[in-house]
C-alpha positions as CSV (number, residue, x, y, z in Angstrom):
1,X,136.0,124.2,122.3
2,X,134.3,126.0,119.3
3,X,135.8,129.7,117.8
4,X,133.9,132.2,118.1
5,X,133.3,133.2,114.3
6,X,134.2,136.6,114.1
7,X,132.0,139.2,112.8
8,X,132.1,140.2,109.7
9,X,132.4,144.1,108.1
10,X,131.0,145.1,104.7
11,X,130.9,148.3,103.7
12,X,128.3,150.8,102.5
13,X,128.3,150.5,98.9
14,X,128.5,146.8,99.1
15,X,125.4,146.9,101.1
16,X,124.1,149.4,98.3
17,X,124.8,147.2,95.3
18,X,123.9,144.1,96.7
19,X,120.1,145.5,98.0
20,X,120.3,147.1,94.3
21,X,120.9,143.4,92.8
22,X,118.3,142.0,95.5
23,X,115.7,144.1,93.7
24,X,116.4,142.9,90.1
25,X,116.5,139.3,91.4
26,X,113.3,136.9,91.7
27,X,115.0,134.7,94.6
28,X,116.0,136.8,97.3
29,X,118.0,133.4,99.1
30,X,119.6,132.0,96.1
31,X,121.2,135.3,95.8
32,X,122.5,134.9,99.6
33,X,123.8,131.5,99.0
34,X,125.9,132.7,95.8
35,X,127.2,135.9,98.0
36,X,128.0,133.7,100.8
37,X,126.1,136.5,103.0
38,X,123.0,135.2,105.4
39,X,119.4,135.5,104.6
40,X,118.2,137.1,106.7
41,X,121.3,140.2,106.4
42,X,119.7,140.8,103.3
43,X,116.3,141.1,104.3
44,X,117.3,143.2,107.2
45,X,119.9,145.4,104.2
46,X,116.4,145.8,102.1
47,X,114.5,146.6,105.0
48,X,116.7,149.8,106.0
49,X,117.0,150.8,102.4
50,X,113.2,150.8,102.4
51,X,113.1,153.1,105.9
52,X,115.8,155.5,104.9
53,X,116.6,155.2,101.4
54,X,120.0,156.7,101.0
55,X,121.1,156.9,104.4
56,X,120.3,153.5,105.4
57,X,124.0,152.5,105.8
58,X,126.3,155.7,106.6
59,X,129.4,153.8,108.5
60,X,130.7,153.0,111.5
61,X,129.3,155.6,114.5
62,X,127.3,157.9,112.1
63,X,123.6,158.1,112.8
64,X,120.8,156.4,109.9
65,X,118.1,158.5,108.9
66,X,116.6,161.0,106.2
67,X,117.6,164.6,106.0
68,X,114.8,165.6,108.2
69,X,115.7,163.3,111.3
70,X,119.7,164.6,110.4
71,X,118.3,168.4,111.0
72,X,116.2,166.8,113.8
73,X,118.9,165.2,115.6
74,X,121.3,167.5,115.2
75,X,118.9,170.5,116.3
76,X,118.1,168.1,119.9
77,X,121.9,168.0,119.9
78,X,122.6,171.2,119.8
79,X,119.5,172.3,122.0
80,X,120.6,169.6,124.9
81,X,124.0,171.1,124.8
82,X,122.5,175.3,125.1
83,X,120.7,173.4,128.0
84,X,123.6,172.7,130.0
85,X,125.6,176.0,129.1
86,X,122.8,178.2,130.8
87,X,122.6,175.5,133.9
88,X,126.1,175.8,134.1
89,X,126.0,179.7,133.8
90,X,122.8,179.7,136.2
91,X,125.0,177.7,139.0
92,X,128.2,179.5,138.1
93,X,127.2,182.9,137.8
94,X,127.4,184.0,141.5
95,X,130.7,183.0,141.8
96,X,132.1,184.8,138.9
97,X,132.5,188.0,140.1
98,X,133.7,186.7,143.7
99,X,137.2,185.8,142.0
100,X,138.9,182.9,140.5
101,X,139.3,180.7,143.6
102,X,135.8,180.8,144.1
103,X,135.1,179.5,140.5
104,X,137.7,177.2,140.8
105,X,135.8,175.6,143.9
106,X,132.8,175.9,142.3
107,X,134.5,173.6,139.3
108,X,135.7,171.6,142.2
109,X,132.4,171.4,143.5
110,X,130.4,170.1,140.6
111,X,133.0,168.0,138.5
112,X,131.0,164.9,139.0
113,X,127.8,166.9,137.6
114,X,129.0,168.7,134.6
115,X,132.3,167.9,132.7
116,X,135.0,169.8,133.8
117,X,136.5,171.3,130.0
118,X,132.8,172.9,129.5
119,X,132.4,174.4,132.7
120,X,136.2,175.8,132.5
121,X,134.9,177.4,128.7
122,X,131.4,178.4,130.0
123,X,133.7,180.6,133.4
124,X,136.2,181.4,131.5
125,X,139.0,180.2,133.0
126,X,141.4,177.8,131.6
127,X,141.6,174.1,131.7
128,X,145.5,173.9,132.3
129,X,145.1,176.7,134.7
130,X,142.4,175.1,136.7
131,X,144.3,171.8,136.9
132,X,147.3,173.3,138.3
133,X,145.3,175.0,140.4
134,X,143.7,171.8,141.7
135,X,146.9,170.4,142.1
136,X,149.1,173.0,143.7
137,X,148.3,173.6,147.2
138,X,147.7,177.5,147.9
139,X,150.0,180.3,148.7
140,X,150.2,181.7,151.9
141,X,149.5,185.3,150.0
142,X,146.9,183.6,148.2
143,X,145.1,182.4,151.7
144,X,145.7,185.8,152.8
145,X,143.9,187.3,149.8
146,X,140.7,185.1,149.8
147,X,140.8,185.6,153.7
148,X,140.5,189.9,153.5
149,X,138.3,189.2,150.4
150,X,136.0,187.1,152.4
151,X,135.6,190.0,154.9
């Protein structure tokens, strides 16, 4: 049974250099051959450098692009994320004033909808709080409370 050839990692600035060399160099394969790198890499290497320029190889889990797609990005980013804040407040916002054990079961509610450690900030109760919470069972004071509340 055949290995599986593990991929191989080269970093930014080798890409940089070698995309640099590509352009000073009449034959584009010979070059491959004598780096041991594929053809193909290196057309693909020249082809991003020619898209973005400068940001054509930022690293591992950091997104390609000019500065105005960065500002773009980033902007959606942030807008998506204002987005969900107000939904969140929208939905929560009823219960806020109704007392803690009614945000908590509104947490409870939608934890499958919204992540929990945003809606906690956004209702301002605490995430260790609202996990103890979940886990504890009630007091009898406590049912007591929400009970004459409730009337």
């Amino acid at each position: 049974m055949k290995k599986k050839k593990k991929n191989t990692y080269y970093k930014p600035d080798f890409k940089y250099n070698i995309v640099a060399l590509s352009y000073k160099t009449v034959n584009i394969s010979q070059l491959a051959i004598e780096l041991n790198i594929r053809c193909n890499l290196l057309h693909r290497w020249r082809q991003l450098y020619k898209k973005f320029g400068p940001r054509s190889f930022p690293g591992t889990g950091n997104t390609r692009g000019s500065g105005e797609q960065l500002k773009i990005y980033e902007l959606e980013k942030i807008y998506h994320e204002s987005m969900l804040n107000l939904e969140i407040l929208k939905k929560g916002q009823k219960y806020i004033h109704k007392g803690r054990q009614e945000i908590y079961d509104f947490i409870r509610l939608h934890e499958g909808t919204y992540p929990i450690k945003k809606m906690c900030h956004i209702l301002g109760v605490g995430l260790s709080t609202y996990y103890k919470r979940k886990k504890t069972p009630l007091t009898k004071t406590q049912i007591r409370e929400n009970y004459i509340k409730g009337k």
